[in-house]
N, C-alpha and C positions, 0 to 999 in steps of 0.2 A: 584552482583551475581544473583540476581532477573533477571535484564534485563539481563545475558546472558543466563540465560534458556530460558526466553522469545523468545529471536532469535533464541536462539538454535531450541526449538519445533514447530516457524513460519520456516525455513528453511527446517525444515526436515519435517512437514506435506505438505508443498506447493509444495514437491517434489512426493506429493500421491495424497488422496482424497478429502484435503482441495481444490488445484484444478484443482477438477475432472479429475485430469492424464494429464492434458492437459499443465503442464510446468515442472520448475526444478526452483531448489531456489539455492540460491552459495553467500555465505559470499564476501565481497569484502577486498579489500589489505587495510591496516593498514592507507595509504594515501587517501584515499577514504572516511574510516568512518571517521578517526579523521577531516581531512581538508572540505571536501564536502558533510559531512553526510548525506551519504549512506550505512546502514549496511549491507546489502544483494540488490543482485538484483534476481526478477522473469525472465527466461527465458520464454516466451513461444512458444509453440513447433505449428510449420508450420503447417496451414491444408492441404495444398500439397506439393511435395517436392518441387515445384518451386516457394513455399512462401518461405521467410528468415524467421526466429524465431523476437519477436517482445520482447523489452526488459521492465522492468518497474522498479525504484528504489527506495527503501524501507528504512525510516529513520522508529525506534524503540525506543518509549516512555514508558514508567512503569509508571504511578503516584498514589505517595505513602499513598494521601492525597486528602481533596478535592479542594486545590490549585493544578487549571492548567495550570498556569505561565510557567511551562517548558514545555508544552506540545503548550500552544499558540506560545510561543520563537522559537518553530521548525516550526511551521506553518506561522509565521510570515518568516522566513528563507526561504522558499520556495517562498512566495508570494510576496517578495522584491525582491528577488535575479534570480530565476524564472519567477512566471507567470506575475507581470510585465513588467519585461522587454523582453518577450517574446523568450523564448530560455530556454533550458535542463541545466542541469546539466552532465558535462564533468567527465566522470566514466574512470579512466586514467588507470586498472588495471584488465580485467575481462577476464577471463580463465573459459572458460562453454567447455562442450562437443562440443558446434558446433560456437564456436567463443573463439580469442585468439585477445586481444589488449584490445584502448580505444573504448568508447562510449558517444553518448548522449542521457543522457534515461528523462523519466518522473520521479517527485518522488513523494511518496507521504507519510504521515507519518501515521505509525500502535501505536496505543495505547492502554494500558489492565490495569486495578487497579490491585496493589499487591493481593488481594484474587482471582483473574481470572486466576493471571499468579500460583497462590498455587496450584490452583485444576487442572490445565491443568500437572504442576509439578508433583502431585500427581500419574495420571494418565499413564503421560509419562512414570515414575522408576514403576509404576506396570507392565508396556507395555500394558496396555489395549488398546487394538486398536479402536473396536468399540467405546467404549467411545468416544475416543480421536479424532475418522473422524466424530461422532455427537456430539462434544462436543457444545452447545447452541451459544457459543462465536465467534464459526465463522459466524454466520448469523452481528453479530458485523465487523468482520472486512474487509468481504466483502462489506459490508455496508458505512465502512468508504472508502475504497478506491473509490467503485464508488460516493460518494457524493463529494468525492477532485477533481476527473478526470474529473466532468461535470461540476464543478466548472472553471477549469482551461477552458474548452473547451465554455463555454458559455463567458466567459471573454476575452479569444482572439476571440473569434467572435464578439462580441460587439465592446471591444473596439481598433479593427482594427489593432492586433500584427501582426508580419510578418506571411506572409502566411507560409513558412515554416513548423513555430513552431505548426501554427494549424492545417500543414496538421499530424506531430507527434502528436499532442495527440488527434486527431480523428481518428488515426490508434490506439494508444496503445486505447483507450478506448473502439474503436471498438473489439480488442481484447480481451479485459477484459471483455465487454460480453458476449462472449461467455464463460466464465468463469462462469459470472452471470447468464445465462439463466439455465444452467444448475442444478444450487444450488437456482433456485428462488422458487420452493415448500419449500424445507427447510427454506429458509429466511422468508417465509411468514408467516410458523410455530411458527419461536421467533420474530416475529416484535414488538410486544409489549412492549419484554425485548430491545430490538433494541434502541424505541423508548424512553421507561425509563430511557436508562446507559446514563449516566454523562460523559462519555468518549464522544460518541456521539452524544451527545447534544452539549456539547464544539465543537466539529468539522464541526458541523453542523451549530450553532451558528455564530463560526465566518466565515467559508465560505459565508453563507449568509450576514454578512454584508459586507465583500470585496464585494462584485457582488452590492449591494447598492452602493459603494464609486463609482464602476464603472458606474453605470446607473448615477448617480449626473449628 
């Protein structure tokens, strides 16, 4: 029940001011999360109309403790199955306002401790909004995604994936900076708490050492 609040409130703020207006978030079909976990994907939305919308796919971690064995598991999933072997993950199911079928998106994995995802809960059944669009934790998971995306991007650059794959996540990533530029006063604001959380720190941790196996 944790984690579907969890998505539930990543969904529905990434459809606002978490970022910054500039995408939409949409649960994915039942074959999607269970088989190629992806439980939402980010749309984001063209900066002219004769850009297409650029996609990005979101697997959803809780952990409830300070073992992050299921959180490593998902990250490990990605980085065997994915950035390895150079190629997305096939999203067989996605109905957005401006796209109907499959896809091949990036993923990447969002993670919160049970008391992060309490107080965001909190917030949400008050409907306090302001809280909720400066809630501290997003400087968190902006944080997390761009530390995965330049992970992934520095690794097929290195170590010579199909061009392809690196031209997608040098688009989605270029993408998602503009997401980040945006929210980068505020992230600067909680870097400290950023750099504290255990959440991560794990994602950080172990990105940095795939990119080591890779330089070997």
């Amino acid at each position: 029940k944790i984690s579907d609040v969890f998505e539930g409130v990543i969904v529905d703020q990434f459809c606002g001011e978490w970022m910054a207006g500039k995408a939409e978030a949409f649960y994915t079909a039942d074959p999607d999360d269970l088989i190629r976990k992806v439980d939402c994907v980010i749309e984001f939305k063209p900066e002219t109309e004769t850009d297409s919308p650029e996609y990005l796919g979101l697997g959803i971690d809780v952990t409830f403790s300070s073992d992050y064995s299921v959180l490593q598991g998902k990250l490990d999933d990605i980085w065997n199955n994915d950035v390895k072997k150079g190629k997305e993950v096939h999203v067989k199911y996605v109905d957005t306002q401006d796209f109907k079928g499959s896809l091949d998106v990036c993923r990447v994995v969002l993670a919160a401790n049970k008391e992060i995802v309490h107080d965001l809960a909190r917030l949400y059944k008050q409907k306090d909004k302001t809280e909720l669009d400066n809630h501290p934790f997003l400087a968190n998971i902006l944080s997390q995604i761009k530390y995965q995306l330049e992970s992934y991007y520095t690794c097929a650059k290195e170590s010579g994936l199909r061009a392809d794959y690196l031209r997608h996540v040098t688009k989605t990533l270029s993408t998602f900076y503009r997401i980040y530029s945006e929210k980068e006063e505020f992230i600067g604001e909680h870097a400290s708490e950023v750099e504290q959380s255990d959440v991560f720190k794990t994602i950080q941790s172990y990105c940095d050492d795939k990119l080591k196996e890779v330089r070997r």
